[in-house]
C-alpha positions as CSV (number, residue, x, y, z in Angstrom):
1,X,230.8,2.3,-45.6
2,X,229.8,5.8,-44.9
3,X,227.4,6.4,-41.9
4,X,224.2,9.3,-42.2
5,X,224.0,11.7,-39.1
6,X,221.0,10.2,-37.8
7,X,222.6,6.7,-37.7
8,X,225.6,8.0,-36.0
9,X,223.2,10.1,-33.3
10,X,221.1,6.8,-33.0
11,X,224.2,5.4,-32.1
12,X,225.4,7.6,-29.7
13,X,222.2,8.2,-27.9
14,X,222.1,4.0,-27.7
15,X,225.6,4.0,-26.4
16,X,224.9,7.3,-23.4
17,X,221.3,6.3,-22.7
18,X,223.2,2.3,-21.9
19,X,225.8,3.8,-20.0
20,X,223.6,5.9,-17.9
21,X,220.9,3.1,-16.8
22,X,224.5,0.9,-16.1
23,X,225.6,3.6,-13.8
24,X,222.0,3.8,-12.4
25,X,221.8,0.1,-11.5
26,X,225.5,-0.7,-10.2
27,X,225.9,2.9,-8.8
28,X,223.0,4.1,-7.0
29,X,220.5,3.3,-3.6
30,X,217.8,2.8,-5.8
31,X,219.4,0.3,-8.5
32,X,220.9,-1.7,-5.4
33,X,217.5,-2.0,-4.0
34,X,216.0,-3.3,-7.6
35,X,218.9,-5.5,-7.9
36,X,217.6,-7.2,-4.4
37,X,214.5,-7.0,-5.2
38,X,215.0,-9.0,-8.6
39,X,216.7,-11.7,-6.7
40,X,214.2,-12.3,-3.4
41,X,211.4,-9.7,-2.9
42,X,210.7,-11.1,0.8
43,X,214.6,-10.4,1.8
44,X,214.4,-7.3,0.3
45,X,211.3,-6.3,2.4
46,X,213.1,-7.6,5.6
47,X,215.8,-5.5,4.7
48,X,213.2,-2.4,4.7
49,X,213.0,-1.9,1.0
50,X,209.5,-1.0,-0.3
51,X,208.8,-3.6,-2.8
52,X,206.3,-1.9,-4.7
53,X,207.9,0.9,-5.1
54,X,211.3,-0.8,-6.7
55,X,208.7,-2.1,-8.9
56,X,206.6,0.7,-10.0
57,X,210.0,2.4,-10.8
58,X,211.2,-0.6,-12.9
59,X,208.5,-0.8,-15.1
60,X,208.3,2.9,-15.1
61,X,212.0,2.8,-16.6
62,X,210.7,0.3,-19.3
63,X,208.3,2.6,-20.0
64,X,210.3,4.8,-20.8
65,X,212.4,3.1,-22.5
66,X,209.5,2.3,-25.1
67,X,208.5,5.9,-25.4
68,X,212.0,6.4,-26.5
69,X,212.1,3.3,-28.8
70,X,208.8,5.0,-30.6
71,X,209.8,8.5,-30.9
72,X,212.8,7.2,-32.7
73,X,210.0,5.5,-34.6
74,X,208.2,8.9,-35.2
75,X,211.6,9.9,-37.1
76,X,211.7,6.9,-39.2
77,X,214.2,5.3,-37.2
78,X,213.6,1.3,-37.4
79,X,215.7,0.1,-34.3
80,X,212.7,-2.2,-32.9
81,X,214.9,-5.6,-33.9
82,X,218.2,-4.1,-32.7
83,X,219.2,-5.3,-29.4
C-alpha cells in the first residue's frame, strides 16, 4: 500500500503540530496554568492566574486548530472524521 505526498505531509504535519501543542501544555507557564484552570478555575484565581485570559487562549488554540482543519479542506484534504 503505497502512500501519495500529500497523505504522507498530512501525516507529518498531524504528527509535529500534536507534538508541539504536547510540549506546550506539559512544558510551558502557560499550559500549567490551563491545566489548573481546567481542573478548579477558583484555585487557579487564588493562585493568581488570570482566568480569562487561560480561557481566551484556549479557545483561541481551538480556533486555530479549525482554521487548520479547513485549509487542509481547501486542498481537498478530508481529515474532518480522523481523530
Amino acid at each position: 500500500m503505497l502512500f501519495t505526498n500529500q497523505q504522507i505531509l498530512v501525516l507529518v504535519t498531524a504528527v509535529l503540530l500534536m507534538a508541539a501543542l504536547t510540549f506546550f501544555i506539559r512544558r510551558t507557564r502557560t499550559g500549567k496554568a490551563m491545566r489548573a484552570v481546567s481542573h478548579n478555575p477558583d484555585a487557579a484565581r487564588l493562585m493568581g492566574i488570570n482566568v480569562n485570559s487561560i480561557i481566551s487562549l484556549t479557545f483561541a488554540l481551538g480556533s486555530a486548530e479549525r482554521i487548520r482543519d479547513r485549509f487542509g479542506d481547501a486542498r481537498g484534504i478530508d481529515d474532518s472524521y480522523v481523530g
